[in-house]
C-alpha positions in Angstrom: -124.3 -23.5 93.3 -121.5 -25.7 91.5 -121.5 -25.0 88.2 -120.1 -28.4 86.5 -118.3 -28.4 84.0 -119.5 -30.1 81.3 -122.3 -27.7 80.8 -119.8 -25.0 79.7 -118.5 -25.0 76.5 -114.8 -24.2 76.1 -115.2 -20.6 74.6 -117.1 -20.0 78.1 -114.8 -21.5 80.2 -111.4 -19.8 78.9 -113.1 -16.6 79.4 -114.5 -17.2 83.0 -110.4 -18.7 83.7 -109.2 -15.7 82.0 -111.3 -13.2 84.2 -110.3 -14.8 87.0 -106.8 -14.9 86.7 -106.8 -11.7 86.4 -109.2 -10.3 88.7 -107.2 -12.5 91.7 -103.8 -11.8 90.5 -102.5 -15.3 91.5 -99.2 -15.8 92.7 -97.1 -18.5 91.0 -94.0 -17.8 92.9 -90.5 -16.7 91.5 -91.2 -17.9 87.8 -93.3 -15.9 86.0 -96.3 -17.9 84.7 -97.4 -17.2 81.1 -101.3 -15.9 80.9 -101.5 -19.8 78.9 -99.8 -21.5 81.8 -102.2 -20.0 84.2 -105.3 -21.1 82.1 -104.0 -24.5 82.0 -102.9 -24.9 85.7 -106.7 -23.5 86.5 -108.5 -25.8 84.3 -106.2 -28.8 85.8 -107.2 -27.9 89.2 -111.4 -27.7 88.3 -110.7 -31.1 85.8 -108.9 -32.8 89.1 -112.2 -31.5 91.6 -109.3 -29.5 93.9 -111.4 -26.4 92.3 -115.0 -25.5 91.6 -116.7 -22.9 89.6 -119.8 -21.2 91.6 -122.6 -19.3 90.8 -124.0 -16.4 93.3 -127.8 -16.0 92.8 -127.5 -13.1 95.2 -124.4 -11.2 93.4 -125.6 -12.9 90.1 -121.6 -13.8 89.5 -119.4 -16.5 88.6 -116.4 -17.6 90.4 -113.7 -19.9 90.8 -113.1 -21.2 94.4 -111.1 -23.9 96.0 -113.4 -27.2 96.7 -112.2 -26.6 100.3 -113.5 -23.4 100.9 -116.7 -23.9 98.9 -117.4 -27.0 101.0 -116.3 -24.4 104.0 -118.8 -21.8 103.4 -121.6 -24.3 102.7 -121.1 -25.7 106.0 -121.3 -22.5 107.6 -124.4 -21.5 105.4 -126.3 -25.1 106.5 
């Protein structure tokens, strides 16, 4: 289920960036992104639709996936 995003408040969403971030250890190539770069980038990509936050009833989790592969696995699911 797609989360939007206007029902999270900022705090919320920094943190659920943050944790992401961190938990995929995202490449940014040669140039080493700054922790605030990567948050911003992040949010751009969820504000532009390229990027959707999900929640899993069944692992009771949030996560950040691209729209592609969330529209992917739904297709596989249906």
């Amino acid at each position: 289920m797609i989360i939007p995003l206007e029902q999270i408040n900022e705090e919320t969403l920094t943190a659920i960036i943050e944790e992401f971030i961190l938990r995929e250890g995202t490449d940014y190539g040669v140039i080493d992104a700054s922790k605030a770069d990567k948050i911003s980038q992040v949010k751009l990509q969820l504000q532009q639709g390229n990027a959707v936050i999900v929640y899993s009833e069944l692992h009771e989790s949030v996560n950040i996936l691209p729209r592609e592969q969330f529209d992917n696995e739904e297709k596989t699911l249906n």
